[in-house]
C-alpha positions, 0 to 999 in steps of 0.5 A, spaced: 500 500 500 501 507 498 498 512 501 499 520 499 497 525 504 497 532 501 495 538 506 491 544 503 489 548 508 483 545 512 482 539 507 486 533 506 487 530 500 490 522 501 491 518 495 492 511 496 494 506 491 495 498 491 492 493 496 489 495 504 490 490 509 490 489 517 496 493 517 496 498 512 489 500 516 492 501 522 499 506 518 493 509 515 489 510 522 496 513 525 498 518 520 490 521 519 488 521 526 493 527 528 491 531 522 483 531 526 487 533 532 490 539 529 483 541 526 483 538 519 476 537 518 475 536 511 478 529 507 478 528 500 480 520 498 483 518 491 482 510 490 483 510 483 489 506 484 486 502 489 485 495 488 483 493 494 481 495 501 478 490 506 475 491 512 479 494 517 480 499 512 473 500 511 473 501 518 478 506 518 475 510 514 469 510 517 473 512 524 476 519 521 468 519 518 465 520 524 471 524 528 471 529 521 463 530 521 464 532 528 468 538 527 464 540 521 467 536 515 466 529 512 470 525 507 469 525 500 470 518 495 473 519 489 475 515 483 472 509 486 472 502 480 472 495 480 472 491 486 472 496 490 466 500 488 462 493 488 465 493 496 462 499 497 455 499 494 456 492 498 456 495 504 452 501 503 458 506 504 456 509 497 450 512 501 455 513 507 460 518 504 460 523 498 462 519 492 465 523 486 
């Protein structure tokens, strides 16, 4: 896994590329959390180059989800296709996050 995390003022661009597992969630968990801990409220995620997030990683991004609606922001999915979006449509996060 990759992961590119861009800050922009109070929005966060990450693009993550490759395969997300157990231990990539958990690196992916330590570098954003402290990113909400300093105000940022607003992600933007590109998994264009996603092939494969499993449920951990779903779980992370409904963490920071959860913890950026809290100070007025959100997450916004972009680039979704293939097995990943079929994920996301199964597990209806498609109606949980912005999706462009």
């Amino acid at each position: 896994m990759s992961i590119d995390i861009r800050v922009d003022r109070q929005e966060v661009f990450v693009e993550l590329e490759g395969k997300i597992y157990v231990e990539d969630a958990a690196v992916m968990r330590e570098r954003l959390l402290p990113l909400i801990e300093q105000g940022k409220s607003h992600f933007v995620f590109d998994t264009h180059k996603l092939n494969y997030i499993d449920s951990s990683g779903l779980g992370v991004l409904v963490a920071i989800h959860k913890r950026a609606i809290e100070r007025g922001g959100g997450i916004v999915v972009q680039g979704l296709q293939g097995a990943v979006k079929e994920l996301f449509q199964l597990t209806r996060l498609n109606k949980v996050f912005e999706i462009r």
